[in-house]
N, C-alpha and C positions, 0 to 999 in steps of 0.2 A: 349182636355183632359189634366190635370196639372199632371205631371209625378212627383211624391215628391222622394226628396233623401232616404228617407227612407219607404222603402215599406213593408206595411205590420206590422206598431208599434207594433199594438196592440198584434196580436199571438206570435210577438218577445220577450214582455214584458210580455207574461201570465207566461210563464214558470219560471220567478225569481219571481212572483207573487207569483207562490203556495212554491217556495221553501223558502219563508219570512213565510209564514203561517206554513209550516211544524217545521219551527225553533225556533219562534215563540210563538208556542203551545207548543214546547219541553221547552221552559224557562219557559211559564205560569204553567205547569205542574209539573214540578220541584220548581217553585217559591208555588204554594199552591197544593200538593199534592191531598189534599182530591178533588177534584172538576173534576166534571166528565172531561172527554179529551173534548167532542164534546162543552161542556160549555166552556171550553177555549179556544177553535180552534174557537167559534163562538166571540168571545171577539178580537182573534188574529186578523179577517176579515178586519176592521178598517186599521190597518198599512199597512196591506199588500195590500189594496186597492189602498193607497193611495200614497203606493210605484209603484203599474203598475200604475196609472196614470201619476205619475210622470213623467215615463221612456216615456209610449205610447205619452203622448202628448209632452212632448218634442222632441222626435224625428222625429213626425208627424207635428212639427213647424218649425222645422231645415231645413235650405237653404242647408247644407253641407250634407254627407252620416257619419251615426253614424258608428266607431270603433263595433266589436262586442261586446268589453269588456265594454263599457259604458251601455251599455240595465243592467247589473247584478250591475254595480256600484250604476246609479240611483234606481234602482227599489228595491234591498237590502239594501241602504243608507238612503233612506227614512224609511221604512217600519221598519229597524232594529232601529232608532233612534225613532219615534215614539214609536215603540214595548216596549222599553225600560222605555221612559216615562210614557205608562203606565204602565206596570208592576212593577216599583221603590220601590212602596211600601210595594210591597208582596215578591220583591228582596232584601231589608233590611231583611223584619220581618225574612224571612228565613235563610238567612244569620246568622242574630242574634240567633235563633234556634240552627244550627248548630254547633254555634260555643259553645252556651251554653252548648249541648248534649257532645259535645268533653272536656271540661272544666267541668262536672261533676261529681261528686266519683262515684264509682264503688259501685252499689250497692251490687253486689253480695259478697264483701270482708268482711261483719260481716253475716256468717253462721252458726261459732259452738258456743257450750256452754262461756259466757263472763259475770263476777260478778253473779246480779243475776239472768242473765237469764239461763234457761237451751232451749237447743233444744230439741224437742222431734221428733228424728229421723224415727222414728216409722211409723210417718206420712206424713212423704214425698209425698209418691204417690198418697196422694190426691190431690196434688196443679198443679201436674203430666199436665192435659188435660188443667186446668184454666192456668197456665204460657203459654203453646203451643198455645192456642185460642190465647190471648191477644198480643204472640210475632209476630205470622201471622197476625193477621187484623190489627196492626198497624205497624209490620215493626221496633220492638224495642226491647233490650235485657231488659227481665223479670227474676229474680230471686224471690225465696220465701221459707219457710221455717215457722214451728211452736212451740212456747217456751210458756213456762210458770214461771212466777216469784215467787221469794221464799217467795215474801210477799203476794202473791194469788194462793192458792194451790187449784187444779179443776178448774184453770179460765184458758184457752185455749188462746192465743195470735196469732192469722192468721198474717201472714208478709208476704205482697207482694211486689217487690221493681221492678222498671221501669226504668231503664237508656234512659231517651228520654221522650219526652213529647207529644206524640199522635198526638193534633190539631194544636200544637202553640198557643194555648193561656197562658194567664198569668196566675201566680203560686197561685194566690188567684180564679181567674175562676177554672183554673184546680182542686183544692179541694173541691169547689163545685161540680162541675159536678162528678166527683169523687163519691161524696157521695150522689149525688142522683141517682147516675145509682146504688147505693149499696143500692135506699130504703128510706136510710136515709134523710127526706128532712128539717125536724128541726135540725139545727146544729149551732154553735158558733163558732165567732171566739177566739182564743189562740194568748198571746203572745210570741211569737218562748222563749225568756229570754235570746235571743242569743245565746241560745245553735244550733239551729236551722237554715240551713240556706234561709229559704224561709216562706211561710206561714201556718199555722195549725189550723182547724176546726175539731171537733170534734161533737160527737150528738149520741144517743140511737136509736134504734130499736129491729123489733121484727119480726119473721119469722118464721111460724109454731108450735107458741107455745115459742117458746124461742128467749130470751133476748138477744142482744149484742149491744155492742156498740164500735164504730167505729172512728176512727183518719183520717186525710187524710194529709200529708205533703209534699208539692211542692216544687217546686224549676223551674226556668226557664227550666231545664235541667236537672231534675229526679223529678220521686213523689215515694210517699210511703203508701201505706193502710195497717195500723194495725186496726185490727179487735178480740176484745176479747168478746169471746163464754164460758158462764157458767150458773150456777143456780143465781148465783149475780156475773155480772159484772161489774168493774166499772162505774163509772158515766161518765159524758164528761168532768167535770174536772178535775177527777182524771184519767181519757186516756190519757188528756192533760199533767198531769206531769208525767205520765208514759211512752208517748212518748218522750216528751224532753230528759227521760232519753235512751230510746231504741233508736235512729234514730241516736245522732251523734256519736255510736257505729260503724254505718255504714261507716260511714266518715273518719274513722282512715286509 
């Protein structure tokens, strides 16, 4: 019977096993938020396999008896360096995210009446439950507010503004999907004119009888939907130069 210096690899090495998978998941989870836990933790499986292997069959080849502290060395040394590798990708993008959402204006800082917009206070508590949904299921600071400009009297301006950008996707994706969860699925693009500093599509629609039409303007790291509601609203090109004018209000 071969009596090995290390008895027992395997159940030595489970236990840094699951604590590579535990940690693991908390990077994958944190690197792409939206994505179920058990979808990541089955992704994390991989490293962390290949961290107890590591550890179990090294030890179980060793002519010498392993230190305790080596089983957590190999077996989180592998498993965290692989983990890493793969995760790299989704550790930039998010990173990049981050750092965008921290680096972008404030959208909440153009609220009251400015040239020629006015706010129409009045209506605040409508945007009331739609800011609360949208700040809960994505985990982002939502303002918004409704004006009406002095060159369109009865045309109604919706402003909603998002500090953070939901999915992580790019600022031209994001105004798409934007506008089509708003409906809107024929849309154009705009160019920003530099006033601007990301991307803007614009496009009409129509909802229970009534017309509007609708802007969407991105940024790595804020979007914005203006939304104007009347008996004639503007077109999508004229949204377009009425947001370049409305949005780097917000910016100041």
């Amino acid at each position: 019977m071969t009596i090995r210096a290390n008895p027992h690899p395997f159940l030595r090495a489970l236990p840094w096993a699951l604590a590579a998978t535990a940690a693991l998941t908390a990077l994958g989870h944190w690197a792409v938020p939206a994505d179920p836990v058990s979808y990541t933790m089955g992704r994390q499986l991989v490293p962390a396999f290949a961290g107890f292997l590591a550890a179990a069959l090294g030890a179980r080849s060793a002519d010498q008896r392993w230190p305790s502290w080596r089983y957590p060395l190999i077996a989180l040394g592998v498993a965290g360096a692989l983990g890493i590798l793969l995760n790299l990708s989704d550790i930039r993008d998010r990173a990049d995210t981050l750092r965008a959402e921290r680096d972008a204006p404030d959208m909440a800082a153009f609220l009251g009446t400015q040239g020629d917009w006015t706010r129409l206070e009045a209506r605040d508590t409508e945007l009331a439950q739609q800011k609360t949904t949208i700040a809960e299921e994505f985990d982002v600071q939502v303002t918004g507010a409704f004006y009406e400009h002095r060159e369109w009297p009865g045309v109604v301006l919706q402003f909603v503004g998002i500090n953070g950008n939901p999915d992580g996707s790019s600022a031209a994706d994001a105004a798409r999907d934007m506008m089509a969860g708003a409906g809107v699925t024929t849309t154009q693009s705009f160019d920003t004119g530099g006033d601007l500093p990301g991307a803007l599509r614009c496009g009409a629609g129509s909802s229970g009888g009534e017309s509007y039409t609708m802007c969407a303007v991105t940024t790595d790291g804020s979007l914005a939907a203006l939304t104007w509601v009347g008996e004639a609203p503007p077109t999508a090109e004229q949204g377009a130069v009425l947001a370049r004018e409305f949005v780097p209000l917000t910016y100041q």
